[in-house]
FIKOLZA-1660 file (N, C-alpha, C; in steps of 0.1 Angstrom, whole numbers, plus 5000, padded with zeros to 4 digits):
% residues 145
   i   px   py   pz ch aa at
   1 3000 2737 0584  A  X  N
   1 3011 2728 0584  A  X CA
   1 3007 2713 0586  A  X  C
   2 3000 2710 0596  A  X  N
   2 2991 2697 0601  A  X CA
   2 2986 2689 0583  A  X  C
   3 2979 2702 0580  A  X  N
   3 2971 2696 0566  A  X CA
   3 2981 2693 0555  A  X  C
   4 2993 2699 0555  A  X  N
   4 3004 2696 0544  A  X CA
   4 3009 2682 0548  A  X  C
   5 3011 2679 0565  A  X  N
   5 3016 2664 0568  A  X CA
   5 3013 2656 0562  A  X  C
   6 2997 2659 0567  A  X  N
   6 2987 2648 0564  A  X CA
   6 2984 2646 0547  A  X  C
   7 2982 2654 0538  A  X  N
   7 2984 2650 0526  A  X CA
   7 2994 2646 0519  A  X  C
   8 3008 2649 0525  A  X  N
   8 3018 2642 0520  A  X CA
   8 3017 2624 0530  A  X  C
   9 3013 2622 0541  A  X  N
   9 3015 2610 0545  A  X CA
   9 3002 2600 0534  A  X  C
  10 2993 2609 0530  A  X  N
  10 2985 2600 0524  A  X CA
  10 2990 2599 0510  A  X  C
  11 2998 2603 0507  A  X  N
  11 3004 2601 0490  A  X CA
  11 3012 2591 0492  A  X  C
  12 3021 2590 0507  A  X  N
  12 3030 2576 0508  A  X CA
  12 3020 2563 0501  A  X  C
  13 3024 2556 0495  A  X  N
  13 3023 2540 0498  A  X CA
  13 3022 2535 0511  A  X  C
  14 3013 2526 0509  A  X  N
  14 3011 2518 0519  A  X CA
  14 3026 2512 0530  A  X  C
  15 3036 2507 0518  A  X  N
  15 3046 2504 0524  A  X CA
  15 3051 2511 0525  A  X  C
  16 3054 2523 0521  A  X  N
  16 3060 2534 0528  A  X CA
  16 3056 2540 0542  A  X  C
  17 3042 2540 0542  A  X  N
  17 3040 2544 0559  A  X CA
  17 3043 2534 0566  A  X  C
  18 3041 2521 0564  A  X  N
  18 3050 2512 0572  A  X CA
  18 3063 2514 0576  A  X  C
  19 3069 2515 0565  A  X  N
  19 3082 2516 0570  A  X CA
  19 3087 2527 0577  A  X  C
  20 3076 2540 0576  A  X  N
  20 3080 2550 0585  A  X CA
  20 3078 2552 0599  A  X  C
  21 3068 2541 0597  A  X  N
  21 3060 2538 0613  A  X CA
  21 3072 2532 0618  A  X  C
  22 3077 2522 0614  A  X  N
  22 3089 2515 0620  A  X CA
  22 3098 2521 0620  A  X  C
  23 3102 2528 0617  A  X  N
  23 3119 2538 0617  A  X CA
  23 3116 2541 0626  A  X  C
  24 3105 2552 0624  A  X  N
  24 3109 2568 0633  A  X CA
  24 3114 2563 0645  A  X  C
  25 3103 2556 0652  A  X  N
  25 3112 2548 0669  A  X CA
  25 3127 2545 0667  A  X  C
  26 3130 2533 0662  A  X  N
  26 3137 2536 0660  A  X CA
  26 3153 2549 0657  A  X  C
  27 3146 2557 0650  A  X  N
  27 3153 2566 0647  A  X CA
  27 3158 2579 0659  A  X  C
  28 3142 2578 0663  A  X  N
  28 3142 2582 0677  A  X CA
  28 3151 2577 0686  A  X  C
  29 3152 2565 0693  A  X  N
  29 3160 2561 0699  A  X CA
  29 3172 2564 0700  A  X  C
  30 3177 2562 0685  A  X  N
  30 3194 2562 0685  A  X CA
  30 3195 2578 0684  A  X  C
  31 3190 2585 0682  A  X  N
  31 3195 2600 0683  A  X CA
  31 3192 2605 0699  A  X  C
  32 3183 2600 0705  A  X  N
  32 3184 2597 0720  A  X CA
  32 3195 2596 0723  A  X  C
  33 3200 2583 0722  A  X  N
  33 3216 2578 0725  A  X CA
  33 3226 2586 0722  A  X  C
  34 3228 2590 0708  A  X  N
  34 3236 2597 0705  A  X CA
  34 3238 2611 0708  A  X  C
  35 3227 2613 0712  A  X  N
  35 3226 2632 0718  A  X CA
  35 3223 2635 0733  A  X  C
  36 3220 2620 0739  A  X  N
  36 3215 2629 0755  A  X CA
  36 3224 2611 0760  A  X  C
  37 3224 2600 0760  A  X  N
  37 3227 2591 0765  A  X CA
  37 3241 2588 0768  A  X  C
  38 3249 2591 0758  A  X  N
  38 3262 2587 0754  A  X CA
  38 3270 2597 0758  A  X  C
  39 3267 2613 0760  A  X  N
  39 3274 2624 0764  A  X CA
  39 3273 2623 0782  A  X  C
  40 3260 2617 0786  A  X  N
  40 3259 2617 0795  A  X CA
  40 3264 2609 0807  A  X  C
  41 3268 2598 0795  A  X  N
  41 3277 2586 0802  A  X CA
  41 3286 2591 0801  A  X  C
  42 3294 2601 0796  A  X  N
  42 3308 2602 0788  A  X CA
  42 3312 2608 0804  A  X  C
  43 3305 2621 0807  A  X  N
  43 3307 2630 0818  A  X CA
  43 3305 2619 0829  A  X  C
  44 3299 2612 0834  A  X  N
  44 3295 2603 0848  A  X CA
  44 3310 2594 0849  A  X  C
  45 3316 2588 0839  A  X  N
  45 3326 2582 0835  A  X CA
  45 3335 2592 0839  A  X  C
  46 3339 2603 0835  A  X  N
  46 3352 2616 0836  A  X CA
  46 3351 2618 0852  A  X  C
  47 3337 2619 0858  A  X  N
  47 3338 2622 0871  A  X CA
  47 3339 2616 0879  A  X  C
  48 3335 2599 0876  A  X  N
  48 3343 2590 0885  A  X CA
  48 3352 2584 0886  A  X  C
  49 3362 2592 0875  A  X  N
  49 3380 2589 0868  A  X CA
  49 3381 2599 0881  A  X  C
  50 3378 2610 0881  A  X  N
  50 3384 2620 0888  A  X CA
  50 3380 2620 0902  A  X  C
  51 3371 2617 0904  A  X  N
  51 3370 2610 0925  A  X CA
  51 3384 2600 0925  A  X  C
  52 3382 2591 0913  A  X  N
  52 3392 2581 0917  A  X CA
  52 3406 2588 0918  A  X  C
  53 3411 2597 0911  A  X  N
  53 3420 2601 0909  A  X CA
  53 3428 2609 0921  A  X  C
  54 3415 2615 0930  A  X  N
  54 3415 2622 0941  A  X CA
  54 3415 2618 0954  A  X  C
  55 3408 2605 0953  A  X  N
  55 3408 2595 0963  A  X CA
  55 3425 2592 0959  A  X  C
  56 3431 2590 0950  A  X  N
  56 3444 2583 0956  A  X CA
  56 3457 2594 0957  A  X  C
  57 3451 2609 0954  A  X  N
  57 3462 2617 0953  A  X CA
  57 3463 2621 0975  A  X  C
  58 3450 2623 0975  A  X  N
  58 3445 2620 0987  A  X CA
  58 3453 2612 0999  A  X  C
  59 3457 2599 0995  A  X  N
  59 3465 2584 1005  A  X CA
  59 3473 2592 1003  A  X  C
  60 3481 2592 0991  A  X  N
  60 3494 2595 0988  A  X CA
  60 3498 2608 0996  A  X  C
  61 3492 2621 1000  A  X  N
  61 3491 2631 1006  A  X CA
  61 3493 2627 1024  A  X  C
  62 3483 2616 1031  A  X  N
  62 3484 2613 1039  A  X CA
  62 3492 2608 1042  A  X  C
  63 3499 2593 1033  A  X  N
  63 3511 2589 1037  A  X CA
  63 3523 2595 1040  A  X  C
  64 3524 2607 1034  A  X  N
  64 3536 2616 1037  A  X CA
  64 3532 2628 1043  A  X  C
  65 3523 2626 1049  A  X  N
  65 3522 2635 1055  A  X CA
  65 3534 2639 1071  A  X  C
  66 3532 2626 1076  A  X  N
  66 3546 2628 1083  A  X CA
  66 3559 2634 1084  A  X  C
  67 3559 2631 1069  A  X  N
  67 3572 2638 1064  A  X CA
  67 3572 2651 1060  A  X  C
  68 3565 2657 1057  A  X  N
  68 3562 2671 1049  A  X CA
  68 3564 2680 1067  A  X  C
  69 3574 2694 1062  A  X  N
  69 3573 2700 1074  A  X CA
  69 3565 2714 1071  A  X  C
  70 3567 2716 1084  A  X  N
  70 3552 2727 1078  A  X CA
  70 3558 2741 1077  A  X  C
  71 3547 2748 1069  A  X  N
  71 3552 2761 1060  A  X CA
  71 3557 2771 1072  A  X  C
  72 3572 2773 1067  A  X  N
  72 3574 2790 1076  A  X CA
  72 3574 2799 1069  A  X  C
  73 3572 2810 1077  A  X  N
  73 3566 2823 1066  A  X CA
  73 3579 2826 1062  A  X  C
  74 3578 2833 1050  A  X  N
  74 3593 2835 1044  A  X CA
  74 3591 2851 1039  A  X  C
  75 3601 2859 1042  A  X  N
  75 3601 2873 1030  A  X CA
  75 3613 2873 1025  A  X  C
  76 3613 2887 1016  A  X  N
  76 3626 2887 1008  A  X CA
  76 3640 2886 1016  A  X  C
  77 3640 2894 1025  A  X  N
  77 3647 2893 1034  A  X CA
  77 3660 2875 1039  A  X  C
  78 3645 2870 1041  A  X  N
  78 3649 2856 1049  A  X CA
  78 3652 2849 1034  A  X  C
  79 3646 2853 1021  A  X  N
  79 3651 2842 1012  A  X CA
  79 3662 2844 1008  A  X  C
  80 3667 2853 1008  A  X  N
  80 3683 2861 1005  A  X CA
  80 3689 2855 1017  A  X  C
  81 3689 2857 1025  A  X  N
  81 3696 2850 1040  A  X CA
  81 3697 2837 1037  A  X  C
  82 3689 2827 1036  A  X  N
  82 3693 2817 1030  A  X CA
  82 3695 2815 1019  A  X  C
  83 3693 2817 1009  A  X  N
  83 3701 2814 0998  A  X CA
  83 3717 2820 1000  A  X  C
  84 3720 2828 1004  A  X  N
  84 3734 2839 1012  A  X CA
  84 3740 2826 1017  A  X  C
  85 3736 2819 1026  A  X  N
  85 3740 2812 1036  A  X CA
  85 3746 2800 1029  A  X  C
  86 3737 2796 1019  A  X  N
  86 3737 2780 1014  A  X CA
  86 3750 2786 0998  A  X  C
  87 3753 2794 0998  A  X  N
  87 3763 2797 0987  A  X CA
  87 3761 2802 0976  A  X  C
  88 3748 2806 0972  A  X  N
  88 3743 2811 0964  A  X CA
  88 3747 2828 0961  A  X  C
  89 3748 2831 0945  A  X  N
  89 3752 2844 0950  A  X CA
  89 3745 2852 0942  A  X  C
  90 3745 2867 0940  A  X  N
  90 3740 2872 0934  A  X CA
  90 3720 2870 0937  A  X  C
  91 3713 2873 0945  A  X  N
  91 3705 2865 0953  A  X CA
  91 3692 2877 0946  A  X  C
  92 3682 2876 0934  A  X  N
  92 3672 2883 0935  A  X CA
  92 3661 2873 0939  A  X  C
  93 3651 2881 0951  A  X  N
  93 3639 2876 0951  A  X CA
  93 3627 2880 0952  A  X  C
  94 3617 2875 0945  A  X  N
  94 3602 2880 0940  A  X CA
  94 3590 2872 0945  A  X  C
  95 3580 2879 0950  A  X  N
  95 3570 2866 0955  A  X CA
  95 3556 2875 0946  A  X  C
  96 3549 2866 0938  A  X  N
  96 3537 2866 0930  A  X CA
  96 3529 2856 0936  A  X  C
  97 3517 2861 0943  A  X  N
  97 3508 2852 0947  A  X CA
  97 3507 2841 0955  A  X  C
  98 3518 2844 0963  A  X  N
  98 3517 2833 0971  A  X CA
  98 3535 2823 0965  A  X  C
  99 3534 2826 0958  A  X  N
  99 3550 2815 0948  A  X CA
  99 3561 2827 0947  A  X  C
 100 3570 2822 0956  A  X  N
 100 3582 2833 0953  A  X CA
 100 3591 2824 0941  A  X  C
 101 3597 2833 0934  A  X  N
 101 3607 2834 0922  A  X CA
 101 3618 2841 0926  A  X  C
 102 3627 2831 0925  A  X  N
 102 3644 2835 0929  A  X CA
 102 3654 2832 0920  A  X  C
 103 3662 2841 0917  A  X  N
 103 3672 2842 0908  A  X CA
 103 3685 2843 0911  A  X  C
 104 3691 2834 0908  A  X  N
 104 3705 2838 0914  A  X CA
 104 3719 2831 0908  A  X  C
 105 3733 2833 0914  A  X  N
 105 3740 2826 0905  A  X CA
 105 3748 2814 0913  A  X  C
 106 3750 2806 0907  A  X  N
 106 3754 2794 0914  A  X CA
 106 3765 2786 0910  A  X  C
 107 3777 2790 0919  A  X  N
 107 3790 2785 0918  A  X CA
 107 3792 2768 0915  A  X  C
 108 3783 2761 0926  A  X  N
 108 3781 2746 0922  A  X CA
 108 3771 2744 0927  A  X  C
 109 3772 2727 0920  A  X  N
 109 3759 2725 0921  A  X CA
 109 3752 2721 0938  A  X  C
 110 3764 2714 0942  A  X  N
 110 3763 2713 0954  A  X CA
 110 3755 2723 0966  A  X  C
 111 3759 2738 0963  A  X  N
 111 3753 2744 0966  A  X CA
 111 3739 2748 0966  A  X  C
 112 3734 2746 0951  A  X  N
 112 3720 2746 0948  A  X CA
 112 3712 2733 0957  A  X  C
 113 3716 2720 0958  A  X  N
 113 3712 2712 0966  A  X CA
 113 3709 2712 0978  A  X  C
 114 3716 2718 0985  A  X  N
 114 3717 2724 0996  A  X CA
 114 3710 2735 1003  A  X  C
 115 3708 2740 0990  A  X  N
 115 3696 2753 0992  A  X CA
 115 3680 2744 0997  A  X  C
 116 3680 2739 0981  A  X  N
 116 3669 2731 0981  A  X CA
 116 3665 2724 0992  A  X  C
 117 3675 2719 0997  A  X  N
 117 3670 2710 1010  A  X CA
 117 3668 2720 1021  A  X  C
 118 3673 2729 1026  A  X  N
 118 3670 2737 1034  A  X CA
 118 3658 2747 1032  A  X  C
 119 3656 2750 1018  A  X  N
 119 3638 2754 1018  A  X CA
 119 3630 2748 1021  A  X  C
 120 3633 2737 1017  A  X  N
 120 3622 2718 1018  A  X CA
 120 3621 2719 1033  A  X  C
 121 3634 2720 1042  A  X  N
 121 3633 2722 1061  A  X CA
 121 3621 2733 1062  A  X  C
 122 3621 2737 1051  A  X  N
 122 3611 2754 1059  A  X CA
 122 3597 2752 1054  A  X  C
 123 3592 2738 1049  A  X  N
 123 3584 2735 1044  A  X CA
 123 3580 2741 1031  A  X  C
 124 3592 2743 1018  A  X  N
 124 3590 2752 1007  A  X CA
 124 3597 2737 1000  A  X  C
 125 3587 2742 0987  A  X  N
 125 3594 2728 0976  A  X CA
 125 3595 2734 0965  A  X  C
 126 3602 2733 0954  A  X  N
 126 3607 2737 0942  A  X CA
 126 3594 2733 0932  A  X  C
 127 3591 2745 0925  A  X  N
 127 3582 2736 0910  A  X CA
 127 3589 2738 0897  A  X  C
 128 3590 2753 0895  A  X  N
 128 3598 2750 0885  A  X CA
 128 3613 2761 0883  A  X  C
 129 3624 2747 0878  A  X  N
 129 3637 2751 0878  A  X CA
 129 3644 2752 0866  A  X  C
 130 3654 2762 0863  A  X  N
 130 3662 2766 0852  A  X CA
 130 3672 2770 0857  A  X  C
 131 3686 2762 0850  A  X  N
 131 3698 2760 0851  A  X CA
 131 3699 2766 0836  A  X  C
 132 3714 2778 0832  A  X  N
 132 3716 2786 0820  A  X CA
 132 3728 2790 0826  A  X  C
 133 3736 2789 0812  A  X  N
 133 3753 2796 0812  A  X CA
 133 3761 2790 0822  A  X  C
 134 3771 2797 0818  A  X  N
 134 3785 2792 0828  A  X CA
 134 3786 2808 0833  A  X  C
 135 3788 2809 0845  A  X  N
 135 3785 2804 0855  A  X CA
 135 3769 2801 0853  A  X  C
 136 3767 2790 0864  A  X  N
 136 3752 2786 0863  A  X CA
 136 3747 2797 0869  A  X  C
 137 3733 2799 0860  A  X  N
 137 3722 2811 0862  A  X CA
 137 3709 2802 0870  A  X  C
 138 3700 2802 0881  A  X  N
 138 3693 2794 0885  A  X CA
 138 3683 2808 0884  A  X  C
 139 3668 2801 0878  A  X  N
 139 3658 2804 0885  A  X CA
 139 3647 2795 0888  A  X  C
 140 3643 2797 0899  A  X  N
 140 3634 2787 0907  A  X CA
 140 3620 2793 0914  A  X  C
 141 3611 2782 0910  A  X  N
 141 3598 2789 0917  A  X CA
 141 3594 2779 0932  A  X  C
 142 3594 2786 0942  A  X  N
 142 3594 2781 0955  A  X CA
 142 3578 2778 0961  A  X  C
 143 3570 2769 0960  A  X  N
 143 3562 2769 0967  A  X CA
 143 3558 2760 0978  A  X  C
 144 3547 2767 0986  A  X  N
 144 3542 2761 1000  A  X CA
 144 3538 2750 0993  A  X  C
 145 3534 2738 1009  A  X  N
 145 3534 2725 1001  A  X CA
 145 3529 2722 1014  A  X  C
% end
């Protein structure tokens, strides 16, 4: 293989091995860049997006931290009791992993608010909600916070 190089580099022209002497670096270089430099920066960039990102979710965590009350244990039981309590009717509840899912029917809205704020007292916050039909149909996923 060596001896096929080398007979084809001696068939180049003169200015042809020049010019190849001078590329390859070249050529070298930017495929450097382009395959190990540029990916590398790409990631160091993403990861100091994301300290930053963390450092300010971070303050923002602290700052309210005051305010956030802290988690009471909740079962089916107690989530039916309160939701019972705050007007809600028709009351099913499910807990997957830690996030309970509650279903129920809701005369007004006022009521629903009301709930909410009183899970929020028990240190529980709402992620995700769905309002459907007349009468309103709620389902809500309740998590620690």
């Amino acid at each position: 293989m060596i001896t096929a190089l080398k007979q084809r580099w001696s068939a180049l022209q003169p200015s042809e091995q020049r010019l190849l002497k001078l590329a390859s670096p070249i050529v070298m270089l930017m495929l450097l860049y382009l395959l190990a430099w540029q990916p590398l920066q790409s990631v160091l960039e993403q990861s100091s997006q994301q300290a930053e990102r963390d450092e300010l979710l971070l303050q923002r965590l602290e700052a309210v931290r005051e305010q956030l009350q802290p988690v009471q244990p909740m079962d089916t039981r107690r989530w039916q009791a309160l939701a019972a309590s705050n007007g809600l009717q028709q009351v099913v509840v499910e807990e997957q992993a830690g996030i309970w899912l509650l279903q129920a029917q809701v005369p007004r809205i006022e009521h629903l608010e009301r709930f909410l704020q009183r899970a929020a007292d028990q240190g529980w916050h709402w992620g995700e909600l769905t309002l459907q039909g007349q009468p309103l149909q709620l389902t809500v996923e309740l998590l620690p916070l």
